[in-house]
Biotite code that builds the C-alpha atoms (Angstrom):
import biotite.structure as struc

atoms = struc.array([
    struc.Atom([-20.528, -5.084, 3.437], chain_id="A", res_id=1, res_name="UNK", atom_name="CA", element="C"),
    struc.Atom([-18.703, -6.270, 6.645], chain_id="A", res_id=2, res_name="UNK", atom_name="CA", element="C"),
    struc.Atom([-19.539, -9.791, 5.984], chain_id="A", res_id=3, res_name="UNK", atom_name="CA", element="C"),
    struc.Atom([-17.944, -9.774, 2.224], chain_id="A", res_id=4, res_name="UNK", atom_name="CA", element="C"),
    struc.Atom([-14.757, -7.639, 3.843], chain_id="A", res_id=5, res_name="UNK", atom_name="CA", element="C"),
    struc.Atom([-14.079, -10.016, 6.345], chain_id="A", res_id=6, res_name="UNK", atom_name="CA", element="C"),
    struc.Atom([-14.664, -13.436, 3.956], chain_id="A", res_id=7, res_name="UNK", atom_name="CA", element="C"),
    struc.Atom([-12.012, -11.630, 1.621], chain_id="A", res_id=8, res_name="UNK", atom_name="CA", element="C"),
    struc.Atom([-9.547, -10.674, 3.913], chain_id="A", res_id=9, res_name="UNK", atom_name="CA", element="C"),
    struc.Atom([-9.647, -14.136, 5.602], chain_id="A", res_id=10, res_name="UNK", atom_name="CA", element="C"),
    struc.Atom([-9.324, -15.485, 2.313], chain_id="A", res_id=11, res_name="UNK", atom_name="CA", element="C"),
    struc.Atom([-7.120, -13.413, 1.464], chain_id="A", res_id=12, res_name="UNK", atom_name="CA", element="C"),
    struc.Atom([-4.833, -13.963, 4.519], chain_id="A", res_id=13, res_name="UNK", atom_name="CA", element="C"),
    struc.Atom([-4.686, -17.247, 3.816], chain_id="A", res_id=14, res_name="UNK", atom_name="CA", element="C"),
    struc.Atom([-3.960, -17.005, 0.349], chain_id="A", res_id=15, res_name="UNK", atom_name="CA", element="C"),
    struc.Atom([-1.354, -14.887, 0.940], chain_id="A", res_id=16, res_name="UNK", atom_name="CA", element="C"),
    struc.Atom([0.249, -16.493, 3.656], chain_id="A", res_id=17, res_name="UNK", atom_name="CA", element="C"),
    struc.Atom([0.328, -19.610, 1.874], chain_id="A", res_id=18, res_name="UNK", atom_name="CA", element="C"),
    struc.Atom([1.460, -18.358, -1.900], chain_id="A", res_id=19, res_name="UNK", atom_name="CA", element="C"),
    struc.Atom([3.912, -15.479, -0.983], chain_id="A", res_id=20, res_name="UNK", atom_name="CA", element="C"),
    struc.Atom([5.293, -16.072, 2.454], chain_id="A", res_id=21, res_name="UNK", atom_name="CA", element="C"),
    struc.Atom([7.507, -18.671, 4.144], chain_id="A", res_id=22, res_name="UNK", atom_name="CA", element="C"),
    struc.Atom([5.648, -21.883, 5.390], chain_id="A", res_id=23, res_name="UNK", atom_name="CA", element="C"),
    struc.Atom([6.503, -24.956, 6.452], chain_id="A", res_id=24, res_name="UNK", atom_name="CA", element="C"),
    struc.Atom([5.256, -28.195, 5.421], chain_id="A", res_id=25, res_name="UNK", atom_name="CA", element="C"),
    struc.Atom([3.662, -30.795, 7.717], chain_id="A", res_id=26, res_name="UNK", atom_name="CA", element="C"),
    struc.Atom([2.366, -33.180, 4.853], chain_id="A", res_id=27, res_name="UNK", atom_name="CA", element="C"),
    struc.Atom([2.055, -33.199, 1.173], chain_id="A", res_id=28, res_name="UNK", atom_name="CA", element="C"),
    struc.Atom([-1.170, -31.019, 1.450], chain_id="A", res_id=29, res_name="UNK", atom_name="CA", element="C"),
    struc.Atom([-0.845, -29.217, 4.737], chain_id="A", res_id=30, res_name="UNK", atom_name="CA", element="C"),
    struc.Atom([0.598, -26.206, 5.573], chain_id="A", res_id=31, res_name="UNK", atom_name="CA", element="C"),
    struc.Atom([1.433, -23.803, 8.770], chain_id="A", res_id=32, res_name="UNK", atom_name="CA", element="C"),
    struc.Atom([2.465, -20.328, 9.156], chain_id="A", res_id=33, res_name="UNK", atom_name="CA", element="C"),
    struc.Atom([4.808, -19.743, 11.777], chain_id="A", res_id=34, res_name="UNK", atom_name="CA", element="C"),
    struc.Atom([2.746, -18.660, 14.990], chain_id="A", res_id=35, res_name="UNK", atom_name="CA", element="C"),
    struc.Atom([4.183, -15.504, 15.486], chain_id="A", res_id=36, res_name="UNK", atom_name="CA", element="C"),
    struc.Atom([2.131, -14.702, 18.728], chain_id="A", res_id=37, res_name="UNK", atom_name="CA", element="C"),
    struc.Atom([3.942, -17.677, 20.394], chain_id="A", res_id=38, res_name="UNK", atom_name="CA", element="C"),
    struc.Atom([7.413, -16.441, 19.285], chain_id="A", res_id=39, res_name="UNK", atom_name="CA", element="C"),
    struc.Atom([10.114, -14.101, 20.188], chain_id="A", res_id=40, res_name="UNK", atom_name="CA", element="C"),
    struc.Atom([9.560, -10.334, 20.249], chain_id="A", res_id=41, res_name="UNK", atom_name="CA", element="C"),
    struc.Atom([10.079, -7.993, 17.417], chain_id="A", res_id=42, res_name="UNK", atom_name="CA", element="C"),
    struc.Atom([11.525, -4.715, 17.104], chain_id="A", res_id=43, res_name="UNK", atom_name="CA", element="C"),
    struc.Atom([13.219, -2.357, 14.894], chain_id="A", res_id=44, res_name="UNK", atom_name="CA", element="C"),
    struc.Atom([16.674, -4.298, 13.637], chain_id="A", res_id=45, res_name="UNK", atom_name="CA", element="C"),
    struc.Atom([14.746, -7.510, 13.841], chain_id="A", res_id=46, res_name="UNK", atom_name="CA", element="C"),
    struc.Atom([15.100, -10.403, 11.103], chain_id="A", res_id=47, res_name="UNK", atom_name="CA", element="C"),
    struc.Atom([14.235, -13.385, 9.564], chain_id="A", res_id=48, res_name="UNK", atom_name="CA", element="C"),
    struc.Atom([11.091, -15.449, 9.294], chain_id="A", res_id=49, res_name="UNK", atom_name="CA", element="C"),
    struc.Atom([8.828, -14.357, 12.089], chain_id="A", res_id=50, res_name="UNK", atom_name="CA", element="C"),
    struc.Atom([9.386, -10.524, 10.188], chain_id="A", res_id=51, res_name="UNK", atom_name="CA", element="C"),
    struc.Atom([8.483, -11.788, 7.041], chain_id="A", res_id=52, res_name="UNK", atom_name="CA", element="C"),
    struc.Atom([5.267, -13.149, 8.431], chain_id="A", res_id=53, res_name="UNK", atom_name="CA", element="C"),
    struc.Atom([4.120, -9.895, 10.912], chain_id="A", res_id=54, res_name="UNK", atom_name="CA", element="C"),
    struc.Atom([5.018, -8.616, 7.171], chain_id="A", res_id=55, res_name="UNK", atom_name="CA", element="C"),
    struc.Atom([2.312, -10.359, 5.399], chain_id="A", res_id=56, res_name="UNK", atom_name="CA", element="C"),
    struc.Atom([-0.561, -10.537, 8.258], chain_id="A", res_id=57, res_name="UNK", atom_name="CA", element="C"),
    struc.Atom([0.019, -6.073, 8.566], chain_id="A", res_id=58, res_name="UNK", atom_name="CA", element="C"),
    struc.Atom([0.158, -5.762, 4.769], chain_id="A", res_id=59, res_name="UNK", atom_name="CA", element="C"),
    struc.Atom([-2.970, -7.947, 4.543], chain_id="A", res_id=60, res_name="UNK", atom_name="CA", element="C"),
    struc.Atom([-5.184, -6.388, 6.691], chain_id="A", res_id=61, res_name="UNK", atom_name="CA", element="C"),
    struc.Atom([-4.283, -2.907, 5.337], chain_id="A", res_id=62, res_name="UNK", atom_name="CA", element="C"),
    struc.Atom([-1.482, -1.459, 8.004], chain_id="A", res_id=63, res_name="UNK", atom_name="CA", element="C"),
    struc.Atom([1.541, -2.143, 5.510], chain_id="A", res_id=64, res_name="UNK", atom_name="CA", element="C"),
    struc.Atom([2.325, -1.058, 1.900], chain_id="A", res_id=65, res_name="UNK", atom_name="CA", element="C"),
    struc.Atom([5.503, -3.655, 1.103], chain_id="A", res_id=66, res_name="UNK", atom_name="CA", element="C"),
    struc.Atom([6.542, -2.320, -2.720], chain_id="A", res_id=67, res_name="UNK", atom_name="CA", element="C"),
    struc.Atom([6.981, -5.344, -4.944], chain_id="A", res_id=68, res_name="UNK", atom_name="CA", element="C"),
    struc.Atom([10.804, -3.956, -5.006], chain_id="A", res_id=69, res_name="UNK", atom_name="CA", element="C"),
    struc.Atom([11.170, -4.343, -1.281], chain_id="A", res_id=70, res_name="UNK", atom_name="CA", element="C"),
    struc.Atom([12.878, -7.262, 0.130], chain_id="A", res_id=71, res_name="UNK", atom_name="CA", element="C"),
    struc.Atom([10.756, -8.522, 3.431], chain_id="A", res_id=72, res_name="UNK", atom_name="CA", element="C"),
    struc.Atom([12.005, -9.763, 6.477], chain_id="A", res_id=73, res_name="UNK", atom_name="CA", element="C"),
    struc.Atom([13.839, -6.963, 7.918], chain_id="A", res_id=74, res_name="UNK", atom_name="CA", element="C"),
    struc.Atom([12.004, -4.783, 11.008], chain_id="A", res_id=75, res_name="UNK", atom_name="CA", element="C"),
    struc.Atom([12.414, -1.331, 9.670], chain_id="A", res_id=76, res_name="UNK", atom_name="CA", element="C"),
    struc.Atom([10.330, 1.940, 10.036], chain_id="A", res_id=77, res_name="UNK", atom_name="CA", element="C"),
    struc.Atom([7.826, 1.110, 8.003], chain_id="A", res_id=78, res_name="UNK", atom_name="CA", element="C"),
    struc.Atom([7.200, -1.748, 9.804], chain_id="A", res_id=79, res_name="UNK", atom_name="CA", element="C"),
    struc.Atom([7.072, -0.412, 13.101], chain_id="A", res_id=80, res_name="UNK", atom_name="CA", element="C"),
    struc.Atom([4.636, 2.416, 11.909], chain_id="A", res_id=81, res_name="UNK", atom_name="CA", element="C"),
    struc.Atom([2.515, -0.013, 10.593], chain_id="A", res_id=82, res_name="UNK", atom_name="CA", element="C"),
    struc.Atom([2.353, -1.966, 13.508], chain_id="A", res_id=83, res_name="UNK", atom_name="CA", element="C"),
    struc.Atom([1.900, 1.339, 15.753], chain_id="A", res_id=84, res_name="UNK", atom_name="CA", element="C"),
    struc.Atom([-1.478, 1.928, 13.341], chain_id="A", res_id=85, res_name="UNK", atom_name="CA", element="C"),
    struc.Atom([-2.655, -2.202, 13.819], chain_id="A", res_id=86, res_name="UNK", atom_name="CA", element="C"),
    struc.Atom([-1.897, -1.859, 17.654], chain_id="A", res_id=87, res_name="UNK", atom_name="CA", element="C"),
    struc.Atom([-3.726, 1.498, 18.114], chain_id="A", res_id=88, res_name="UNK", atom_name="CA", element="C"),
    struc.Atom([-6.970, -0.387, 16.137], chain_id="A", res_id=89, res_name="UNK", atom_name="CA", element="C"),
    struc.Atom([-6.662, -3.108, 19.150], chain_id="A", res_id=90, res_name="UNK", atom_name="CA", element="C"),
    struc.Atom([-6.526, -0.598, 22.118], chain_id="A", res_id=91, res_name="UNK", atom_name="CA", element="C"),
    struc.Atom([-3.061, -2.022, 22.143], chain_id="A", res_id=92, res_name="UNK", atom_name="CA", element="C"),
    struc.Atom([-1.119, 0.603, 24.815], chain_id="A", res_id=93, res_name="UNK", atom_name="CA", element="C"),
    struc.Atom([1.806, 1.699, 24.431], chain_id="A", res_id=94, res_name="UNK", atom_name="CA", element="C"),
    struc.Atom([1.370, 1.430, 20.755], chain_id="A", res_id=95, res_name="UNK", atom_name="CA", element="C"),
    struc.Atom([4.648, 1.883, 20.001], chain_id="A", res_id=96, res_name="UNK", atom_name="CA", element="C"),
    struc.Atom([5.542, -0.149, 17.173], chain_id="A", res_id=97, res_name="UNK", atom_name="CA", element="C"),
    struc.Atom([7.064, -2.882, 19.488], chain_id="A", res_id=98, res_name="UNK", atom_name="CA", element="C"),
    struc.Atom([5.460, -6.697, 19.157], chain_id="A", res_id=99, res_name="UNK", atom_name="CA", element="C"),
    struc.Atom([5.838, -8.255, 22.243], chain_id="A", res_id=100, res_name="UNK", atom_name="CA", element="C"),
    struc.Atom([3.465, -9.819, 25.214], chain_id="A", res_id=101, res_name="UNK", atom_name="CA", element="C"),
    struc.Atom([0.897, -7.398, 25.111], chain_id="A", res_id=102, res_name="UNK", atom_name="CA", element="C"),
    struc.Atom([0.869, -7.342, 20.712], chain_id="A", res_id=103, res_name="UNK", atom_name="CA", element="C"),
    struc.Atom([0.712, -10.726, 20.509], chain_id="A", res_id=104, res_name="UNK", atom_name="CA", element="C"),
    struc.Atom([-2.105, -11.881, 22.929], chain_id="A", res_id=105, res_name="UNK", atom_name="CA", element="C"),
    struc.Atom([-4.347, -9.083, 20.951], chain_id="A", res_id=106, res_name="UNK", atom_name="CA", element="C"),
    struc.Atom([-3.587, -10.680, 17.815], chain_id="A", res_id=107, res_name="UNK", atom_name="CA", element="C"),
    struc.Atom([-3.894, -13.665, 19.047], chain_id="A", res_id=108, res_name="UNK", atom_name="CA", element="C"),
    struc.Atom([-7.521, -12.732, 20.330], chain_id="A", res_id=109, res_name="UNK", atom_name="CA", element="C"),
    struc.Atom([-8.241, -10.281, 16.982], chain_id="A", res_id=110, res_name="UNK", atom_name="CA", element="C"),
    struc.Atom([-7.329, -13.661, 14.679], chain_id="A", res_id=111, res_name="UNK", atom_name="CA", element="C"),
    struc.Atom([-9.609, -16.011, 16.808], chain_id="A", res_id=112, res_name="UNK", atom_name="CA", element="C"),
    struc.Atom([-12.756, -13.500, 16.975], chain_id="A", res_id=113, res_name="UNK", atom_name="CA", element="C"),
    struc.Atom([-12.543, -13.995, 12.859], chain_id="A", res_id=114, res_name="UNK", atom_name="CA", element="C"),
    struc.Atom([-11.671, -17.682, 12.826], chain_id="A", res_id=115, res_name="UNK", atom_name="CA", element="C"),
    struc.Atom([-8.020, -17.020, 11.377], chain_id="A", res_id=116, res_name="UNK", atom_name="CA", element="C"),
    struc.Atom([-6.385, -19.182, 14.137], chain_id="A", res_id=117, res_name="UNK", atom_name="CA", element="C"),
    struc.Atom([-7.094, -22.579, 12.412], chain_id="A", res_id=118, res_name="UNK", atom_name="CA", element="C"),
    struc.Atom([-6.761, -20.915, 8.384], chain_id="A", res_id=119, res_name="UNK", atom_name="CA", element="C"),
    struc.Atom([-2.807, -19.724, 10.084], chain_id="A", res_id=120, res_name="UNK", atom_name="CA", element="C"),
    struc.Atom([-2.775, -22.887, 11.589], chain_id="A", res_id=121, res_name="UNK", atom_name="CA", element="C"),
    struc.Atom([-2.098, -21.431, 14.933], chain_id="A", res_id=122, res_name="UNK", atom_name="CA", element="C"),
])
C-alpha cells in the first residue's frame, strides 16, 4: 500500500504541478516548477508565484484543501495551518506556519528521499 501511495502522489505531484500551476518553459517539451526551497521566504501576507506553488505541493500531499472557488497565490491562514501540519510531519521546529531556512532544506530533503527533485525539476 505504501508503494502505490507514493507512485500516485509523485505522479500526481507532477501532474498537478504541470496542468494546474504556473511553470515555466525551457523548451517545447520541458518544463520546471519554480524551486521554491531555493527562493525567498514565505509568510502570512505573502504573494505571487512561489505561493501558488507551496499551494499545490501542500494541497498535493494532503496538508491543504484549496476550494475550486479560491483564488491561489495569496499566504493566508489556511495556508499557514497547512504548512504548520506538513512541518510538524518533518520534525520541522518551530512549526509555525513560517517557510523559511529550516522549511525549505526539509522539503528539499522530504522531495529527494521520494525522487520528486528531478519530476519538480529542482
Amino acid at each position: 500500500m505504501i508503494n502505490k501511495t507514493k507512485t500516485f502522489i509523485s505522479v500526481g505531484i507532477m501532474f498537478a504541478l504541470v496542468m494546474a500551476f504556473t511553470v515555466s518553459v525551457q523548451s517545447a517539451s520541458a518544463y520546471t516548477v519554480e524551486n521554491i526551497t531555493a527562493g525567498p521566504s514565505l509568510t502570512i501576507g505573502s504573494t505571487g508565484t512561489n505561493v501558488v506553488v507551496l499551494q499545490g505541493l501542500l494541497s498535493e500531499l494532503g496538508y491543504l484543501n484549496i476550494p475550486v472557488t479560491t483564488n491561489q497565490g495569496y499566504f493566508g491562514p489556511a495556508t499557514q495551518a497547512a504548512l504548520v501540519r506538513y512541518q510538524v510531519a518533518l520534525n520541522v521546529t518551530p512549526a509555525v506556519g513560517y517557510f523559511g531556512p529550516l522549511s525549505k532544506v526539509a522539503m528539499h530533503a522530504h522531495f529527494g528521499q521520494h525522487n520528486w527533485l528531478n519530476i519538480l525539476g529542482w
